[in-house]
C-alpha angles and dihedrals in degrees: 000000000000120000114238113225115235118288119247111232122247124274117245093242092051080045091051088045099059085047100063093037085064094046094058103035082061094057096044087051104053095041083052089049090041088057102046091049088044104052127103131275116217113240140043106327121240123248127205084252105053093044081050084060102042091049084055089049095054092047094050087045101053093061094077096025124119120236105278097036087055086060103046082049096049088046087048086051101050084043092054093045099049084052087047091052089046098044088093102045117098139182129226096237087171090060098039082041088051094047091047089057097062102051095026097097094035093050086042102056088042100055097037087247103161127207084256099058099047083046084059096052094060099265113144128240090232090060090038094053086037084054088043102246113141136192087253097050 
């Protein structure tokens, strides 16, 4: 087997680069992420209420279940009270949205993402002209 020669360290501005690839790839991450949790569902929307009855309604239900039924019932009742611990939570969109306009145009050019594609994703024109991405870039 060859032998490799030594490797030569990284120079501070590679190292700076990595640095700030990381840094906005964080931030573009977690906007995408944000907007994908935060979008909204069709349908009527759930309240705490009617996630309560229909809690009631499953446990009422499981006593007189077959087997497989008992366990889609118990799985639809660890999914409704995850949503129900989760109902109250809320994420600041105007911070990650101000964050993502500042290394939008810069991550963008880096990685070859095109106004198309972070149309695609579900970001809206209003952030994408505010972060300075246009139709021709």
């Amino acid at each position: 087997m060859a032998q490799r020669g030594p490797k030569s360290p990284m120079s501070d501005s590679h190292k700076a680069a990595l640095a700030t690839g990381r840094v906005e790839g964080k931030v573009v991450r977690d906007y995408l992420e944000a907007l994908r949790a935060n979008k909204p569902a069709r349908g009527r929307k759930r309240t705490p209420e009617s996630i309560a009855k229909r809690l009631a309604a499953i446990d009422g239900e499981i006593a007189g279940a077959d087997a497989v039924k008992e366990l889609r019932l118990v799985q639809e009742r660890l999914d409704l009270e995850a949503e129900l611990a989760t109902m109250g939570a809320t994420v600041d969109m105007s911070a990650l949205e101000a964050e993502f306009i500042k290394v939008a145009k810069a991550y963008g050019e880096r990685t070859g993402v095109s106004h198309a594609a972070w149309r695609a994703v579900g970001i809206p024109p209003a952030v994408l002209k505010a972060a300075g991405i246009s139709r021709g870039a």
